[in-house]
C-alpha positions in Angstrom: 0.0 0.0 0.0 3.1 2.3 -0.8 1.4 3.9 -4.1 -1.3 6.8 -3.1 -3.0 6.5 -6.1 -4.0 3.2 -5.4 -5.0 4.0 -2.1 -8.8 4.5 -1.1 -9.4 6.5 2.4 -13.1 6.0 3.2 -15.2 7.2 5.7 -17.8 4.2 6.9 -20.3 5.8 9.3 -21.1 9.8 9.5 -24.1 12.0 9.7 -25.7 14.8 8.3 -28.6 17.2 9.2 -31.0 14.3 8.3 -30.4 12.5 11.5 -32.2 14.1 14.7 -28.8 14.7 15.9 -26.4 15.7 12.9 -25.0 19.2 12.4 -23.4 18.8 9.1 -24.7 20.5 6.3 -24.5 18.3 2.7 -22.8 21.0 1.4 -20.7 21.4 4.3 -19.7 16.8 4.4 -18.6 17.5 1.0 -16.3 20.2 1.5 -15.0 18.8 4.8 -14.3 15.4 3.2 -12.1 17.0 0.5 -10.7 19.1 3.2 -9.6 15.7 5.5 -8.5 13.8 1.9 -11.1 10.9 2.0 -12.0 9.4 -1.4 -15.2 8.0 -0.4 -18.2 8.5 2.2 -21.0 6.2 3.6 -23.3 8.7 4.7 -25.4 6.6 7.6 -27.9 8.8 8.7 -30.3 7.7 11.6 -33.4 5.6 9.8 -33.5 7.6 6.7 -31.6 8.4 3.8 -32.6 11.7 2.5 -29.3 13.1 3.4 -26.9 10.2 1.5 -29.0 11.5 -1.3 -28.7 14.6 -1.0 -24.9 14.5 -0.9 -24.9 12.3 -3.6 -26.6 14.8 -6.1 -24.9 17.8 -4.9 -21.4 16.1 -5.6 -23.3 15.0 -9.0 -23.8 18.6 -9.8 -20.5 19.8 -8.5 -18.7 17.4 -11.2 -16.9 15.7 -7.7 -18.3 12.7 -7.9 -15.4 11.1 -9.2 -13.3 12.5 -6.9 -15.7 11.6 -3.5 -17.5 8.7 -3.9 -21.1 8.6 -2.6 -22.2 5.1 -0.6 -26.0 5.4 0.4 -26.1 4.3 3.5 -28.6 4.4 6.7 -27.9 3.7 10.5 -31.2 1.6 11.5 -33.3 1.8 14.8 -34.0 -1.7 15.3 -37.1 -2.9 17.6 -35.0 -3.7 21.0 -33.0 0.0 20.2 -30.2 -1.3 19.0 -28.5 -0.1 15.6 -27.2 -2.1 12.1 -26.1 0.1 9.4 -27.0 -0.9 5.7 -24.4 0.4 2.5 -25.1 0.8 -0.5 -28.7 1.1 -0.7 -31.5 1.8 -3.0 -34.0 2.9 -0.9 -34.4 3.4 2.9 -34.8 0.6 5.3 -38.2 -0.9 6.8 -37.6 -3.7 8.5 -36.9 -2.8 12.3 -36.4 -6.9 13.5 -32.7 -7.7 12.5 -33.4 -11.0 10.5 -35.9 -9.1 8.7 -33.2 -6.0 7.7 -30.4 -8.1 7.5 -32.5 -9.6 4.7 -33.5 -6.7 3.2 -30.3 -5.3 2.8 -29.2 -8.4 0.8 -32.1 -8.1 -0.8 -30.9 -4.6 -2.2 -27.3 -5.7 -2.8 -26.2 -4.1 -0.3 -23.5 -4.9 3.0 -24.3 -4.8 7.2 -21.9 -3.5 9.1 -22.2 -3.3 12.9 -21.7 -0.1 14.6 -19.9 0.9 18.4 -21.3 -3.2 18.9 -20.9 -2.9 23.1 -22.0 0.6 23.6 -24.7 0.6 26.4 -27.4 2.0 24.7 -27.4 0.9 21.3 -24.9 -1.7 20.9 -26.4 -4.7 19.0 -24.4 -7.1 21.1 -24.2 -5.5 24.3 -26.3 -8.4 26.1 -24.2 -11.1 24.2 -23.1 -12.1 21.1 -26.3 -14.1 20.1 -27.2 -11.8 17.4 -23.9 -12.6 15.6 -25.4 -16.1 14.3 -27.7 -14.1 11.6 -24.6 -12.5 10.1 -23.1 -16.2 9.6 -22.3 -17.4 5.6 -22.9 -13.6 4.9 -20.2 -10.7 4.2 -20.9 -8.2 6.6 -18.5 -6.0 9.0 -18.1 -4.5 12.6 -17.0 -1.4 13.9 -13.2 -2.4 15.7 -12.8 1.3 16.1 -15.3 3.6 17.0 -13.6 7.7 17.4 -17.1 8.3 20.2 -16.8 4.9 21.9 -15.0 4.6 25.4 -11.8 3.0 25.0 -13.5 0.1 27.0 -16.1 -0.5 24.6 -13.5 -0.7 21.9 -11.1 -2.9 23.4 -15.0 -5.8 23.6 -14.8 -4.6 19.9 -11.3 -5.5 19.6 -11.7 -8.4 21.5 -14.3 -9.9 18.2 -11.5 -10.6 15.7 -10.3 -13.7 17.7 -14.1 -15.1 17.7 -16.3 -14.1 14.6 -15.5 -14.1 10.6 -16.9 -10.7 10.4 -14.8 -8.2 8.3 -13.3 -5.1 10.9 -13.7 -1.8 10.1 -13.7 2.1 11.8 -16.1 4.8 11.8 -15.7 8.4 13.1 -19.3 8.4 13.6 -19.1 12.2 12.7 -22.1 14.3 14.1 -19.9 17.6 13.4 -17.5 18.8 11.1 -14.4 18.5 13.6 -15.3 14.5 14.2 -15.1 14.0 10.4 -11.1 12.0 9.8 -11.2 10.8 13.1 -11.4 7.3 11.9 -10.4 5.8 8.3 -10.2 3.0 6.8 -7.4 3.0 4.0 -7.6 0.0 1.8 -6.4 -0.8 -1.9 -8.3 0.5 -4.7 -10.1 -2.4 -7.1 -11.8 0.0 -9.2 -15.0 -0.6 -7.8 -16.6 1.0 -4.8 -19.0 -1.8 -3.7 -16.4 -4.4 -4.7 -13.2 -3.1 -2.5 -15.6 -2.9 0.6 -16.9 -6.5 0.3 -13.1 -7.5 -0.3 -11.6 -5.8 2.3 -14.7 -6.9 5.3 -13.9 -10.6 3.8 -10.1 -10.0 4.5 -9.0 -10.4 0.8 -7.6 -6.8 0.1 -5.1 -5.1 1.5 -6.5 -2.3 4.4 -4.8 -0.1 6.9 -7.3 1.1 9.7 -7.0 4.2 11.7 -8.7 5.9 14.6 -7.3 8.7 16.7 -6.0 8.4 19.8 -7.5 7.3 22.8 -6.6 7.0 26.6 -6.7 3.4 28.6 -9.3 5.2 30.6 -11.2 7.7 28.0 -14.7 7.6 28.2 -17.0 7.7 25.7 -17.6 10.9 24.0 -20.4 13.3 24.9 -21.5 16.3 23.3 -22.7 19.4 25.1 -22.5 17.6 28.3 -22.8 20.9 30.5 -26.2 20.9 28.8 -27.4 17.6 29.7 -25.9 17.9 33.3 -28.3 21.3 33.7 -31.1 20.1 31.5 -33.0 18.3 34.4 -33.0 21.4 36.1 -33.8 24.1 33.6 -34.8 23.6 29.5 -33.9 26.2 26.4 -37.5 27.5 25.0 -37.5 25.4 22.0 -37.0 28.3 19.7 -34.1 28.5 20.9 -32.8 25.4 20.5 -31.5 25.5 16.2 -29.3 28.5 17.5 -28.2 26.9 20.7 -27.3 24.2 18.4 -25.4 26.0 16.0 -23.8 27.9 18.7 -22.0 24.6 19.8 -21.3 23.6 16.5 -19.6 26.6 16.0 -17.6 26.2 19.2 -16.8 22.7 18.6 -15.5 22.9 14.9 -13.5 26.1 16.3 -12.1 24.1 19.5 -11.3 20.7 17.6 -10.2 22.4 14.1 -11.4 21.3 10.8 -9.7 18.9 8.6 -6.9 15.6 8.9 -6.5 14.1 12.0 -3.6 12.9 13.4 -4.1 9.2 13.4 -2.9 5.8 14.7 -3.1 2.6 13.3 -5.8 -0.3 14.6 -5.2 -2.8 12.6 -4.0 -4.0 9.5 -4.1 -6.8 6.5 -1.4 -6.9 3.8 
């Protein structure tokens, strides 16, 4: 993986203003993306993908879509409140049980990947690891790396190469411009999109994986936790709330800068 040219840097799992809890623009994924040198984007937006369309047609029109590839993607909300994000899709998700959407997204042609799998809330295996049995015979892929995981949770994550067949991979989970970078997945390009992602989840591809750095004891992140802490106390008036929120992005971008990340390696397959 010595040549650049030949060398993808993707971007598995972000979010735009689509998802209840994204602050990034389309406009504003594009120009970041070029800004942090990916080549390609899975835009994973929570249970919709309005926004991975968006930015698709907006790169269409801006003649970049050869330069930053567009992978429709969607972060599900299944029943039990877990998540299971679906690439390269052709229209949004309806299943909400997981053998249902795990069939629906190979019904599409498209690829499962399993996001932050032992965070608390939402992880799909954070009772167990029952749930990996509907993912066996398929090619599907699970976050190792996750830049708003606790290092805790990623060290469980870590912990799944040495007992599933499921292909690896890292995700910034970006909510905000300064989170975009923050984890990449750098594999070798086969010319096709759809093709190099199967290949490298299925270990038959050369891939380099990078997060940024995290602390033995780092916790996961939070975002305007001063907020939440007051919240129970005292509410913003709701109209308030789109500049509150714009406020912080503003701070945020400003306090965590814009653009690549200094990065360390997770893991890699020659």
């Amino acid at each position: 993986m010595n040549n650049h040219a030949d060398i993808l840097r993707l971007e598995l799992h972000c979010h735009t203003v689509a998802s209840m809890d994204g602050l990034i623009t389309p406009e504003s994924l594009l120009h970041t993306a070029a800004a942090v040198g990916l080549n390609a984007i899975a835009i994973t937006d929570h249970d919709t993908i309005d926004g991975a369309l968006r930015v698709r047609e907006l790169a269409a029109q801006a003649g970049a879509a050869a330069r930053i590839r567009i992978i429709i993607g969607e972060e599900r909300t299944l029943a039990d409140g877990s998540h299971l994000i679906g690439l390269f899709l052709e229209r949004a998700i309806e299943s909400t049980d997981l053998a249902d959407m795990v069939r629906e997204v190979e019904t599409q042609g498209g690829l499962c990947l399993i996001p932050h799998p032992f965070r608390r809330k939402d992880g799909l295996l954070r009772a167990g690891l029952e749930p990996l049995r509907h993912f066996e015979g398929r090619v599907a892929g699970f976050e190792l790396f996750s830049a708003k995981c606790s290092s805790l949770e990623n060290q469980r994550a870590a912990d799944l190469l040495s007992v599933t067949g499921l292909g690896p991979f890292v995700g910034s989970d970006a909510h905000y411009e300064s989170d975009l970078g923050e984890s990449v997945n750098e594999l070798t390009w086969t010319g096709d999109l759809r093709e190099g992602v199967r290949r490298m989840l299925t270990r038959a591809v050369p891939c380099r994986l990078l997060g940024k750095p995290q602390g033995e004891q780092e916790s996961e992140r939070r975002y305007a936790p001063a907020y939440y802490r007051i919240r129970k106390y005292a509410r913003l008036p709701r109209p308030l709330l789109p500049l509150a929120k714009e406020c912080y992005r503003r701070y945020r971008n400003f306090k965590l800068g814009v653009g690549p990340k200094t990065l360390r390696e997770i893991y890699r397959h020659a």
